[in-house]
Phi, psi and omega in degrees: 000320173296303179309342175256326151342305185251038099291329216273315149343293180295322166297316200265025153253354190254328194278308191297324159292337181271340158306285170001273187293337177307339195271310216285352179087005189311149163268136177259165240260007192299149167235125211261144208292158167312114172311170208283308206299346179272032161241004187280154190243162148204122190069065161062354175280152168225134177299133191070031181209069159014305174296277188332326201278298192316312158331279200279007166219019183097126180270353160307306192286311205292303162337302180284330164318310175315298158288323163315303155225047152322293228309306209300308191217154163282159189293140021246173204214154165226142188248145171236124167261143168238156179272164179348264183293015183038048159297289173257174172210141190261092150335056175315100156258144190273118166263105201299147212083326193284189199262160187313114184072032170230126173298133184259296218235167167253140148229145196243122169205184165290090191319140208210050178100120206218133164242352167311103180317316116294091171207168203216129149236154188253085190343307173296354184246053171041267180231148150309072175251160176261160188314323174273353150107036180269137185178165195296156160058022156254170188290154153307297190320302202280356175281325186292308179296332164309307188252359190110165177270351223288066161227165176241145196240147187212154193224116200261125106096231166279349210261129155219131182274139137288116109279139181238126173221153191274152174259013174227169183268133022264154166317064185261184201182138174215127190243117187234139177238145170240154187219113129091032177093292225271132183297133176226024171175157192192160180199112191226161173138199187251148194281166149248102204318000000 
């Protein structure tokens, strides 16, 4: 008789709150972790984020990017790098609004010629990979096991686009196009709202 006591207790205390908040819409306070894919860096940069740009390419050099098209132009802009042998090329974009010296988004591709007025190589850098092993000429299986299942797939021709992108603010986005299975080209960072 006690032992049902102290359920019957526990329930008609326990119960009438969790109706309670179920009518009332209370929401619970849990929050869900970042995808994996919003956390990849590249050469130690993180988008929108001033510290990082410094890091990874210098704050003399990041400065000097900076100023360069104060003079010229208004936002938004891209700097372009290449690795060693100028195979690939890495995209800095700049978006206006954002905060001083911080990069929103990347893109990365196999370089296909360059006119561009503003560009750098980097003697030291092989291939453009990213902290999370992201890189020119991998498979679809291995970008998903890096990055997950969240993306939507879409198919041009020979061409299938990845996108994995968040619906809450900030906008972020990591974009992969493949030719024949293999990535020939990627891109992450943040909208411009």
């Amino acid at each position: 008789m006690l032992k049902f006591n102290r359920l019957l207790t526990i329930t008609l205390l326990v119960f009438p709150a969790l109706f309670l908040s179920h009518l009332t819409g209370a929401k619970q306070t849990t929050t869900k972790p970042k995808p994996e894919w919003m956390k990849d860096t590249l050469l130690g940069i993180k988008p929108d984020n001033p510290k990082s740009s410094f890091a990874g390419l210098g704050k003399k050099r990041v400065i000097q990017i900076f100023r360069q098209f104060k003079m010229k132009y208004a936002p938004p802009w891209r700097y372009w790098l290449f690795n060693r042998d100028k195979t690939e090329r890495l995209e800095l974009h700049f978006h206006g609004g954002n905060e001083r010296y911080t990069f929103s988004a990347f893109r990365v591709t196999a370089n296909r010629g360059s006119r561009h007025e503003y560009h750098e190589t980097l003697p030291k850098i092989a291939n453009f990979k990213t902290k999370k092993g992201v890189h020119i000429g991998m498979s679809q299986k291995k970008l998903i096991k890096i990055l997950g299942i969240g993306y939507k797939s879409r198919k041009f021709g020979s061409y299938t686009l990845f996108i994995y992108r968040t619906k809450n603010y900030p906008l972020s986005y990591y974009e992969c196009i493949f030719s024949n299975q293999r990535l020939i080209e990627y891109s992450f960072g943040t909208d411009v709202p």
